[in-house]
C-alpha positions in Angstrom: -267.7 -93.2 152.3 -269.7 -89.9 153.2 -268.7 -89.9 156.6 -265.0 -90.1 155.8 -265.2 -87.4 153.4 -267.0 -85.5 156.5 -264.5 -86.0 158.2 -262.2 -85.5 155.6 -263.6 -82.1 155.3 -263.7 -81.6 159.1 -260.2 -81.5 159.6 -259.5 -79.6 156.6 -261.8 -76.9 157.9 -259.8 -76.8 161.0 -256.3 -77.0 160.1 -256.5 -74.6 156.6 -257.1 -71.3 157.5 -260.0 -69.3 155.7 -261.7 -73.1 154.1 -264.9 -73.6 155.9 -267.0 -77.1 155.7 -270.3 -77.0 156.2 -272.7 -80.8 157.6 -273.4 -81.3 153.5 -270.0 -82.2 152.9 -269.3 -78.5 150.8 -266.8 -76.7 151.1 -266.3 -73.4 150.5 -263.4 -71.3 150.8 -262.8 -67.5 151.9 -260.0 -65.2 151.0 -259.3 -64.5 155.3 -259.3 -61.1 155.1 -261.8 -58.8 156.5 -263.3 -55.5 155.1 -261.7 -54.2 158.6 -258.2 -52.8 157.8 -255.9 -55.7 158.8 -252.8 -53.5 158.9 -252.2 -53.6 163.1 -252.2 -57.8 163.1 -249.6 -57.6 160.5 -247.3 -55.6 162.6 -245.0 -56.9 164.9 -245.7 -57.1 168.8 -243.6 -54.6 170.5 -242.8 -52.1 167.5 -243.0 -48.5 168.5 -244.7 -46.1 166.2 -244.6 -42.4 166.3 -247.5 -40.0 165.4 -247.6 -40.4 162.0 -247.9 -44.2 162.4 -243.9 -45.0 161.2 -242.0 -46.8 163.0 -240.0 -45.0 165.6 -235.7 -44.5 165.0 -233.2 -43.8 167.9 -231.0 -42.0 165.9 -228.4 -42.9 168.5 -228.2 -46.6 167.1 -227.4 -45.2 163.7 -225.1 -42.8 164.7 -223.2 -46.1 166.8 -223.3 -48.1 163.7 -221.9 -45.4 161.6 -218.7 -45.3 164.3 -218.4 -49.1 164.1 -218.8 -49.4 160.1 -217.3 -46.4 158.6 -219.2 -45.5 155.2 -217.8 -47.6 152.6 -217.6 -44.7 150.1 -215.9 -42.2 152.0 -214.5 -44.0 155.3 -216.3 -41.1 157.6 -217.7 -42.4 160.6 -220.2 -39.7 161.0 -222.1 -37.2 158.4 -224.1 -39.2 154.7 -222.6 -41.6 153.1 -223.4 -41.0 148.9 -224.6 -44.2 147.3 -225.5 -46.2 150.5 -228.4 -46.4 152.7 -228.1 -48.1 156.0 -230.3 -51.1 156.2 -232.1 -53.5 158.8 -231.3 -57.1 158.2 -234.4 -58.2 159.8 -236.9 -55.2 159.0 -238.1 -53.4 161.9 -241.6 -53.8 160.9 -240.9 -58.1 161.2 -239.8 -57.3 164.8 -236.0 -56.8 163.9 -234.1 -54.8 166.2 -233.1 -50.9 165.8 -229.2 -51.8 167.1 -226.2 -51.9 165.1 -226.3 -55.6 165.3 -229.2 -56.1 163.0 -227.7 -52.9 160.7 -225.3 -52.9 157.1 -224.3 -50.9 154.6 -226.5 -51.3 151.3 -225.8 -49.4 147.7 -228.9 -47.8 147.1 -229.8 -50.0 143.9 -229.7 -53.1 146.2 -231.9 -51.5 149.0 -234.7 -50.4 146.1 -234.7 -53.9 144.9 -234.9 -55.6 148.6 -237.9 -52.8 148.7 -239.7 -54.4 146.6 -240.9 -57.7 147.8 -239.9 -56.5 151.7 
């Protein structure tokens, strides 16, 4: 019976992140984070970031967005559009792509909420 909850343990240990087993059968469990700032792993490979450590635009993909979805408030293809923010369906920061094909239109209210658990 000890040796099966060794074993038991074993293969928790290796399968379940941040659950360590130690020869005694313990376990004990650790939260997986280290005092070192784990920001850069949780960015996506590939994301271009300017000085200030945002993510870099090309303005030019908004601007072709705006000509192929006119603002929904005013119909301009160029210029702001009041009460909308242009959004990334797949955030940019999750490896989404800054082109008009990963882009929408999104009220302002919406965008705020989709800000908080983004």
């Amino acid at each position: 019976m000890r040796l099966a909850a060794l074993a038991l343990a074993t293969v928790v240990a290796c399968t379940a992140p941040g659950v360590l087993a130690s020869a005694s059968g313990s376990t004990s469990y650790s939260s997986g984070y280290s005092a070192v700032s784990s920001r850069s792993s949780t960015t996506a490979p590939g994301v271009h970031r300017d000085s200030h450590g945002k993510i870099a635009r090309d303005p030019r993909q908004t601007n072709a967005f705006k000509k192929q979805h006119p603002c929904p408030s005013t119909g301009k293809t160029s210029g702001s559009c009041p009460g909308y923010v242009i959004d990334h369906i797949k955030p940019l920061k999750r490896g989404g792509a800054d082109t008009p094909s990963n882009m929408q239109w999104q009220t302002e209210g919406a965008a705020k909420q989709k800000d908080k658990w983004e």
